[in-house]
N, C-alpha and C positions, 0 to 999 in steps of 0.2 A: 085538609091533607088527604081524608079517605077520598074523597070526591076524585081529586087529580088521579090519585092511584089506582078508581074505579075506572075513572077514564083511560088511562094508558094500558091499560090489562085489557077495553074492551079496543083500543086500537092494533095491541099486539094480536088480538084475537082474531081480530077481521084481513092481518095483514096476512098470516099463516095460512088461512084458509084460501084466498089469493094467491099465494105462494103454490097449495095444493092445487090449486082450480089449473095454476099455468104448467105446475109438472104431469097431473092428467094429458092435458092439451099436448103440450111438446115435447115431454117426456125427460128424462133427466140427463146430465150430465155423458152418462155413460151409454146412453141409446141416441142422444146426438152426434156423440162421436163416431159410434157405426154408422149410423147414416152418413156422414163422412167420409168416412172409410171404404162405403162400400160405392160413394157416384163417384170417386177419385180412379176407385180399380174399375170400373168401368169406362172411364174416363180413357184410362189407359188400354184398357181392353179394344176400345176403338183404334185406338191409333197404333196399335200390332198387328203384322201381317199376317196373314192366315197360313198352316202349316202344308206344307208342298207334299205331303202324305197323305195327311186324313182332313184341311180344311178348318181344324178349329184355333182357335187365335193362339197366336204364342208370348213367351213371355222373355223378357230378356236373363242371360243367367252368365253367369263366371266361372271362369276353368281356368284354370294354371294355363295356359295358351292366352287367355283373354276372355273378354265379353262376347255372344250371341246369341241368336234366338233363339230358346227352345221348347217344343210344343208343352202347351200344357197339363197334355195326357199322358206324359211321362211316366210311369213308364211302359204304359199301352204300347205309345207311340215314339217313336224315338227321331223324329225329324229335326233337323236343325238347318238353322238360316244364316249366315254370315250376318253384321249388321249393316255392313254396304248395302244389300240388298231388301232391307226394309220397308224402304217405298212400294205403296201398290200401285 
């Protein structure tokens, strides 16, 4: 009986350390999801037109009127875009 119990204690041993070796490596739960988070807003970031002001990408936003673009530098910059005109 000790035997088995020595063995599964040196399996759980070896599996944690594994465990550690892959969250060094790829990092945990909570730093994969930013990385997630952060190639999706980029992602997005591409496919926004750039702001008829000052050039830098916009983002879409909501108003009691509706939906449109509006620059990111808000509120540096106060440009906005209809979203008909989206396409570059």
């Amino acid at each position: 009986m000790l035997i088995i119990i020595g063995r599964t204690l040196n399996m759980l041993k070896s599996q944690i350390e594994a465990q550690g070796a892959a969250f060094e490596e790829t990092g945990g739960f909570s730093e994969r999801l930013t990385t997630r988070r952060l190639e999706a807003r980029e992602k997005n970031r591409e496919a926004s037109p750039a702001c008829p002001q000052c050039g830098k990408p916009m983002r879409r936003r909501k108003s009691a009127k509706g939906e449109f673009w509006g620059c990111t530098a808000f509120p540096d910059c106060k440009g906005i875009r209809p979203l008909e005109q989206s396409r570059h």
